[in-house]
N, C-alpha and C positions, 0 to 999 in steps of 0.2 A: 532308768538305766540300772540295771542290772550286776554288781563285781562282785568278783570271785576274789576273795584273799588265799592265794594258795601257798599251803605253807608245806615244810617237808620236814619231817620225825629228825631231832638233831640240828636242826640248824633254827629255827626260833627265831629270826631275824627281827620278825613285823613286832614283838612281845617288846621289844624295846623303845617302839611307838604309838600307844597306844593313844595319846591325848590327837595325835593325827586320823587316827582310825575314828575314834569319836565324831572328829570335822566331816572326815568321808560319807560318815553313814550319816548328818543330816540332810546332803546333798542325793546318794544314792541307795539302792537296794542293795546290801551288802553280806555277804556270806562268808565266814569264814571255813575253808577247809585243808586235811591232810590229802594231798594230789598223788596217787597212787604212780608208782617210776612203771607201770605198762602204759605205752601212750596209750592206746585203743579205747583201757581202762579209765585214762583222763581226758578222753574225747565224751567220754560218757559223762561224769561227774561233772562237768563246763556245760555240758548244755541248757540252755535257756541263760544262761551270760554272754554279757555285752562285752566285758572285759575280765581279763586276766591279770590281775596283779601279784606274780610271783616273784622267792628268791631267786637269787643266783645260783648257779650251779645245777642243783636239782628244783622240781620233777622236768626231767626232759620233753622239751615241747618242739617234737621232730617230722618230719614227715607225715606218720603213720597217725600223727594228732590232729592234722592239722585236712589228712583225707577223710578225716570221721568226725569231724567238728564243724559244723556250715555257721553256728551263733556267732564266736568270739570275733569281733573286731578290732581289738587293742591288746596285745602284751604287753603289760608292764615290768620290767625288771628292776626288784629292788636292791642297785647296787650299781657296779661300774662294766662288770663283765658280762655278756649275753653268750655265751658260746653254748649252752642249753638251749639257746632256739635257734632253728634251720630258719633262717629266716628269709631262703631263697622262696623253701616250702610256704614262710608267711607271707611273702610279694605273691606267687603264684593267686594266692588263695583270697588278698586282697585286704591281707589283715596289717593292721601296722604294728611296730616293734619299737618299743620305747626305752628307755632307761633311764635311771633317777642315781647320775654320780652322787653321792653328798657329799660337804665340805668335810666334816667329820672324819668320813671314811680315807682323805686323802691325808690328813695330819696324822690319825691313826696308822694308815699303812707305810709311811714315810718313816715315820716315827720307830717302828716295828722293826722293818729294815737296816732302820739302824743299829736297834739293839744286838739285832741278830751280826751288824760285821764286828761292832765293838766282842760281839761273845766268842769269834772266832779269831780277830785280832789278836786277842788277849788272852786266849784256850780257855775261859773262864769254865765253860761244860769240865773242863778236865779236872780243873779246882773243886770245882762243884763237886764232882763225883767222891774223889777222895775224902774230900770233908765229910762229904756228907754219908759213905762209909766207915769213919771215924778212922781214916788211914792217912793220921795226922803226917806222920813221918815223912811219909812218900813226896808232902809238898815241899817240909825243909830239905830233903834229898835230891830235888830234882836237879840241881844243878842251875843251867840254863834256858830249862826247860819253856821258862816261862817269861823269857826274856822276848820281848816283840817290836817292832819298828812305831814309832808314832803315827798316827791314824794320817797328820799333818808331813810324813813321809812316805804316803802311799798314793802311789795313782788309782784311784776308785772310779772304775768304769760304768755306766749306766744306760740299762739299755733302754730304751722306749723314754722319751721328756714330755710325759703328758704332765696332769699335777700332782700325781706321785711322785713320779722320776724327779720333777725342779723342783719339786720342797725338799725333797731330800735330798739332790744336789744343791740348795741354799744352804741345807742343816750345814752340810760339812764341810761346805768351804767359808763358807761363816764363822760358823762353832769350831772349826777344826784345822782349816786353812790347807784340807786336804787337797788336791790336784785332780781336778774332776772330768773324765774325758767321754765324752755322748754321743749314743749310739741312736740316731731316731731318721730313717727316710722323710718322712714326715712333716719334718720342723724344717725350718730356713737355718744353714749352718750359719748364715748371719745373726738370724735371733739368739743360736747357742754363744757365739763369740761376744755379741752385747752383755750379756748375763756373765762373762766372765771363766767361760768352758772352752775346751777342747772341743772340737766338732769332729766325728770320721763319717764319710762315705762308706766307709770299707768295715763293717765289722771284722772281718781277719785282722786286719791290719790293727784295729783298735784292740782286741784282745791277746794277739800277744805281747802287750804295755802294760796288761792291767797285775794289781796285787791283790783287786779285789771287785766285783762283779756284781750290782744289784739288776735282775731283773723285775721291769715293771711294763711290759708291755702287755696287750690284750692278746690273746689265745685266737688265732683266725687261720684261715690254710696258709699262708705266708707265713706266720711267725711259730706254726707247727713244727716240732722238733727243729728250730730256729738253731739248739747248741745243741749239737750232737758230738760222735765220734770223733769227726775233724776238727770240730772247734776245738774239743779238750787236748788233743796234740798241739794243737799251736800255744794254748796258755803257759802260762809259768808252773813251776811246781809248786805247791804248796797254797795257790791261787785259792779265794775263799767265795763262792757262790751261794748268792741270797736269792731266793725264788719267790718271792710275795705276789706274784701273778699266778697263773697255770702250770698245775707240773709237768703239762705235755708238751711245752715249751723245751725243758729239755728232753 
C-alpha cells in the first residue's frame, strides 16, 4: 500500500505527529509531500497512491481531482472538518472519505472559544491595545468603559453540540454557571435538556436571547452562510460572535 502524506505551505499539521508517522511507515509505502492548490496538478502528484492522507482546509480535493486521478482509494482528513473534498465527486468515483476528529483537537477548540468570549466579554483587545501603545491614561479615563455583565449573567448560545459545542457548553455552566441555550437539528432536544441546556428548534428564535454566540458547527450546504444578513437583525446589539468552525458560515 501506497500513502501520500499531503501536506500544504503554512499549515504543518502532520509536523506535530511525527512518532505516528514513524508507526505508519513500518506498515506502508509512505511519501511525504507539498499538494499543489491546482487539482489537475494534484491528480498528477497522487498517482500510483493508494491513499491520501491530507489536512484540513487545503489542498482542495474537488471534482476536477478526482476526473484525473483513477489510483486514490481513500482520503484521509487530518482533523474534524472535510469541506475541501467534494465528496459527492469521491462516492461517484468510488473513493472513500474519511476523517480523524482528535480528542485534542476538541479541548483545544472549546478551550479557544472560550478565550475568545471571555476577551470580548471583557473588551480585553481594547486594554490590550492601549497598554500596549503605552496609552496608560486612556484606561484610568475610561470611565465605564470597561464595566461588563458576568459571563454567569449571560445567555450564551451555541450552535452546533457535537464535542466542541458540549465541552464548551460544560466549561461554562460548570466554571461559570452561565445559561446555555443550543442550537443543533441534530442532537435529541432531550439529550440537550439531560445535560442541563436549553434546546431551540428555531434558531431565530434562539438568537434573538443570546448575549453571546459560539459557533462550532461543520461548514456543508445547509450550514452555508447559516448567519447572514437576517440573523444579525434579529440579534441584540452589542451581541459577541465566536467563529471557531468555517468563516463561510457566516
Amino acid at each position: 500500500m501506497k500513502v501520500a502524506i499531503v501536506r500544504y505551505p503554512k499549515l504543518e499539521l502532520f509536523g506535530l505527529f511525527t512518532d505516528v508517522l514513524e508507526k505508519l511507515k513500518k506498515i506502508a509505502e509512505v511519501e511525504e509531500l507539498y499538494g499543489s492548490k491546482d487539482e489537475k496538478e494534484l491528480a498528477t502528484q497522487l498517482k500510483g497512491f493508494d491513499v491520501a492522507i491530507t489536512e484540513p482546509m487545503m489542498p482542495r480535493f474537488g471534482k476536477e481531482f478526482f476526473e484525473h486521478n483513477n489510483d486514490i482509494r481513500l482520503v484521509f482528513v487530518h482533523g474534524r472538518g472535510y469541506d475541501n473534498i467534494d465528496v459527492d465527486a469521491a462516492y461517484k468515483k468510488g473513493v472513500i472519505v474519511a476523517r480523524v476528529p482528535g480528542w485534542c483537537e476538541n479541548e483545544a477548540v472549546a478551550e479557544h472559544a472560550l478565550a475568545l468570549i471571555l476577551e470580548g466579554a471583557k473588551k480585553l483587545w481594547k486594554a490590550r491595545t492601549w497598554v500596549s501603545n503605552g496609552e496608560w491614561e486612556k484606561v484610568g479615563e475610561s470611565g465605564g468603559y470597561f464595566l461588563s455583565p458576568s459571563i454567569r449573567e449571560m445567555a450564551i448560545c451555541v450552535i452546533g453540540f457535537g464535542y466542541i459545542g458540549s465541552r464548551l457548553a460544560r466549561i461554562l455552566k460548570n466554571g461559570f454557571g452561565a445559561e446555555i441555550l443550543v442550537y443543533d437539528p441534530y442532537v435529541p432536544s432531550g439529550k440537550i435538556k439531560e445535560e442541563g441546556y436549553t434546546p431551540f428548534e428555531d434558531l431565530h428564535e434562539m438568537l434573538e436571547k443570546c448575549d453571546a454566540i459560539s459557533i462550532n458547527a461543520e461548514l456543508t450546504n445547509e450550514t452555508f452562510h447559516m448567519i447572514s444578513e437576517k440573523e444579525f437583525e434579529l440579534m441584540k446589539d452589542g451581541v459577541i460572535i465566536v467563529n471557531t468552525a468555517r468563516g463561510a458560515i457566516l
